[in-house]
Every structure is written in C-alpha cells, then in structure tokens.
C-alpha positions in Angstrom: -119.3 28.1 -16.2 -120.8 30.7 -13.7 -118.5 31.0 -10.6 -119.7 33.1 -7.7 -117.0 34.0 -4.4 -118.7 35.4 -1.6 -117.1 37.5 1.0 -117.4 40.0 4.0 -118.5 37.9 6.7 -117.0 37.9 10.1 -117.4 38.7 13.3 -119.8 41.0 14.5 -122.0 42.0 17.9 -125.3 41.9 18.1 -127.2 44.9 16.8 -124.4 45.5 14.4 -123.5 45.2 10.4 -122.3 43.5 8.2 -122.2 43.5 4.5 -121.5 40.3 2.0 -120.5 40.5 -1.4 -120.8 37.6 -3.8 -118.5 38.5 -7.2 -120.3 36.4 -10.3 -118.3 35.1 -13.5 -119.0 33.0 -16.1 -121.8 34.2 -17.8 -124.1 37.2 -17.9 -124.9 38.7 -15.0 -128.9 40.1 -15.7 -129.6 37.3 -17.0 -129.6 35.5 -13.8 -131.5 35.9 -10.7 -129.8 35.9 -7.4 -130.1 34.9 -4.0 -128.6 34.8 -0.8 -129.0 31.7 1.5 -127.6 30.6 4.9 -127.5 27.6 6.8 -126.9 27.4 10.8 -125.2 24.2 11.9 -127.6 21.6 12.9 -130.0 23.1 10.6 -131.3 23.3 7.2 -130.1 26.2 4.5 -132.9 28.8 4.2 -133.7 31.3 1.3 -132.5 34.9 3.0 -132.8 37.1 0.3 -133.3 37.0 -3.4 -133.2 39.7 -6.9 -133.7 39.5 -10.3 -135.5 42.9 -11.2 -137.0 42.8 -7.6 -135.8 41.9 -4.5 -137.7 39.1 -1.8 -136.5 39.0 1.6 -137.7 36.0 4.1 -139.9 37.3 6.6 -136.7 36.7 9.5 -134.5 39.5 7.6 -137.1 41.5 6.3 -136.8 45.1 7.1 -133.0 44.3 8.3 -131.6 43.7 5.3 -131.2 44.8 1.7 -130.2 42.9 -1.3 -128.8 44.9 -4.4 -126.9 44.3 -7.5 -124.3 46.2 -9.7 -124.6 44.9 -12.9 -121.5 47.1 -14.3 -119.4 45.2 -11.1 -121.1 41.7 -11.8 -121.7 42.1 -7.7 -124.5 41.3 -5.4 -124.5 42.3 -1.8 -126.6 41.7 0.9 -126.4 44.5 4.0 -127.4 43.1 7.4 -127.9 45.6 10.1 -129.5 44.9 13.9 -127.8 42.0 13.4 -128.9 39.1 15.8 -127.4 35.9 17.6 -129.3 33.7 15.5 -128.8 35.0 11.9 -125.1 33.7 13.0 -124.6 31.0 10.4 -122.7 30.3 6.8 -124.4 32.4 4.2 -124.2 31.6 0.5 -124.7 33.2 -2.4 -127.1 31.3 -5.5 -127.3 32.3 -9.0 -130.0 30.4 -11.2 -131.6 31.5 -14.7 -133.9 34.0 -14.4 -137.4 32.2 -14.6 -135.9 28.5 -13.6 -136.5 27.0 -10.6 -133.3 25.3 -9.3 -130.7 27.7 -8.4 -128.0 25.2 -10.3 -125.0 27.6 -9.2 -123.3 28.3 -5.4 -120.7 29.9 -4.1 -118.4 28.4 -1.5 -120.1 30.7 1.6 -119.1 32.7 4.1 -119.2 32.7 8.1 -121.1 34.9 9.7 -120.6 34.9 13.9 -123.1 37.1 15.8 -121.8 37.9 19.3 -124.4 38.1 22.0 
C-alpha cells in the first residue's frame, strides 16, 4: 500500500520560502506520477503542482514554485518562494499511476500560514 507523509510547512511571511517534502512508501516510486494539492478553508482543493517525467504548475504558482523528485530518496518536494497571503492553506501531496486518472493515494497534508 503506497503511503505518502508530507512535511515542512509552517509559518512563513509574505514574500518568503518554504519548502514541502512528501516521503513515498509502498510501492515504486517512478512508476507513479506526483502532485501537490492544497485546499484553503472555505474552499475547494486545487491541483498546485504535478511530475511524472515533467513537471505542471497551475498558473497561480507558476514561476514561484518548483516541483522535483529524487527517485534514490523516494522524495518529492515542492519549493515555494514570494510566498503570498493567499497560497496560505493545507497542502497535500497525491501519488496516482503514471497514465491513470484518479490520484487514488494522499498524504495526511501539511499547514501552510502566510503572514501578511
């Protein structure tokens, strides 16, 4: 059973860093695509970042943020610079089979607070 534990969220000021690591278990690791997602409260979880062989960034991170993976660590990590008030929300990392379309496996998330 794949298993994924996010961490490195916290709190941060605007216009600063942050990087999240999500650990993966359970099966193997490049055989899976994986994504980043976070959901503010009062609204709906939205695709952040995503990387198979390539990454895709949403169009609000874009430029901000890079997605990467080291498949010797069985680690993806999403760093998040010029950080703003509203990417302040629980992110999660996703894992699905590379060429599916449901990502069927989530980690527990982790709390990211941007300071004004």
């Amino acid at each position: 059973q794949v298993q994924l534990v996010e961490s490195g969220g916290g709190l941060v000021q605007a216009g600063g860093s942050l990087r999240l690591s999500c650990a993966f278990s359970g099966g193997t690791f490049s055989s899976y695509d994986l994504g980043w997602f976070r959901q503010a409260l009062g609204k709906e979880r939205e695709s952040v970042a995503r990387m198979w062989r390539n990454p895709y960034y949403a169009d609000s991170v874009k430029g901000r943020s890079t997605i990467s993976r080291d498949n010797a660590k069985n680690t993806v990590y999403l760093q998040m610079n010029s950080l703003k008030f509203d990417d302040t929300a629980v992110y999660y990392c996703a894992a699905r089979i590379a060429g599916s379309v449901v990502w069927r496996y989530w980690g527990q998330g982790t709390q990211v607070t941007v300071s004004p």
